[in-house]
C-alpha positions in Angstrom: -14.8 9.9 -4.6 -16.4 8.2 -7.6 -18.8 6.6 -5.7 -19.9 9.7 -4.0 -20.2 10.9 -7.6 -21.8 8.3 -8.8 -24.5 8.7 -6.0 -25.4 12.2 -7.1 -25.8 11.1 -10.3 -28.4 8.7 -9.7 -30.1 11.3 -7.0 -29.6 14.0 -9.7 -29.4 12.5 -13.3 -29.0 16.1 -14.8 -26.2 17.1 -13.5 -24.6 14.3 -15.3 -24.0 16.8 -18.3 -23.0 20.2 -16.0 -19.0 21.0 -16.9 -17.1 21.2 -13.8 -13.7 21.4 -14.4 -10.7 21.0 -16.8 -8.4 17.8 -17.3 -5.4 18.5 -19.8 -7.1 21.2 -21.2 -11.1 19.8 -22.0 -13.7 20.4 -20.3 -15.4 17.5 -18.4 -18.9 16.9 -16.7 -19.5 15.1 -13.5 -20.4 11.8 -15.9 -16.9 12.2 -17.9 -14.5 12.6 -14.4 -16.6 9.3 -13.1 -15.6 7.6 -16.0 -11.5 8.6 -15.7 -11.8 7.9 -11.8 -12.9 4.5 -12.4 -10.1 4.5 -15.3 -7.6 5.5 -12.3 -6.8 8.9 -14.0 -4.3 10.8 -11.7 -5.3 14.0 -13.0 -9.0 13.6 -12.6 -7.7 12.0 -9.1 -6.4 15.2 -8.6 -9.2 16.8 -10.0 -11.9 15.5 -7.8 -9.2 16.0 -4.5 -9.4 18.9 -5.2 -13.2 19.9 -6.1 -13.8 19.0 -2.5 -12.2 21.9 -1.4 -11.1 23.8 -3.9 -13.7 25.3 -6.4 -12.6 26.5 -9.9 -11.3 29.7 -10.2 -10.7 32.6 -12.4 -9.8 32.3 -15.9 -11.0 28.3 -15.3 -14.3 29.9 -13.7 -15.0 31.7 -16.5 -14.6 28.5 -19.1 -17.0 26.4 -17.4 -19.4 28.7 -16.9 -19.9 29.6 -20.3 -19.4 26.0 -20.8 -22.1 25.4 -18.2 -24.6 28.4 -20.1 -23.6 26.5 -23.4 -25.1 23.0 -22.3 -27.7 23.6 -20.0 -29.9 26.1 -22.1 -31.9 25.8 -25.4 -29.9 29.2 -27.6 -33.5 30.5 -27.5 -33.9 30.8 -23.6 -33.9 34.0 -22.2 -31.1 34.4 -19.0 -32.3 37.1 -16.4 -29.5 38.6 -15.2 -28.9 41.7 -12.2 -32.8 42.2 -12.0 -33.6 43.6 -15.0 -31.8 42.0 -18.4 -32.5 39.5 -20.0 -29.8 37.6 -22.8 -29.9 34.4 -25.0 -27.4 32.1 -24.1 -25.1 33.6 -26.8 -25.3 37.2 -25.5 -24.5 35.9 -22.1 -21.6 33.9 -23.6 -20.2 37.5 -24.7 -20.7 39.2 -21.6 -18.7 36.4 -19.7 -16.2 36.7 -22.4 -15.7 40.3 -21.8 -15.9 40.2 -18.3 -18.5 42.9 -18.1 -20.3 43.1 -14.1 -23.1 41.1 -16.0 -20.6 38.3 -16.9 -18.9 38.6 -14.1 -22.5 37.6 -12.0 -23.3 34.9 -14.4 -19.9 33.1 -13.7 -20.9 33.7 -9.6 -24.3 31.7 -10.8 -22.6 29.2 -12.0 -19.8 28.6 -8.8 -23.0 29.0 -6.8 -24.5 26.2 -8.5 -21.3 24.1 -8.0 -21.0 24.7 -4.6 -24.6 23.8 -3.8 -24.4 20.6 -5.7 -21.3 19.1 -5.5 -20.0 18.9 -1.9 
């Protein structure tokens, strides 16, 4: 698995920073559950077993994609959201928080973008 990881890296040195899951409670990017495969980490072992199949979910979903909103944009970048609004990262953060239909779609943007990338 870490080589396969490591191979997206290097096609796709960006998503080296995008959070995608949780090990004992932090949040990791692809680059951090490289590193603890390659340290033989059994949770990230079971981590990355599991990303193969198993997308985040839920409450999980919800922490890496505001994670995911946190790291990826500037705070001064507008997100266009539903076809008409548009929120700074922080506003977006809030709406995720409250699980509001426009948080709600911004954590399916970001398991869309997981799915597409890292399979």
């Amino acid at each position: 698995m870490v080589v396969k990881i490591r191979e997206l890296l290097r096609e796709r040195p960006s998503l080296a920073y995008v959070p995608i899951a949780e090990i004992r409670g932090r949040v990791v990017t692809l680059e951090d559950l490289a590193r603890l495969l390659e340290l033989r980490d059994p949770e990230a072992e079971r981590v990355a077993r599991r990303l193969g199949i198993d997308p985040p979910k839920g409450e999980e979903a919800r922490r890496l994609a505001i994670e995911f909103w946190r790291r990826t944009l500037p705070p001064n970048v507008k997100i266009h959201v539903l076809g008409c609004k548009s929120l700074t990262v922080e506003e977006a953060i809030k709406e995720i928080e409250r699980g509001t239909e426009v948080g709600e779609e911004l954590v399916r943007a970001y398991e869309r973008f997981v799915r597409r990338y890292i399979k």
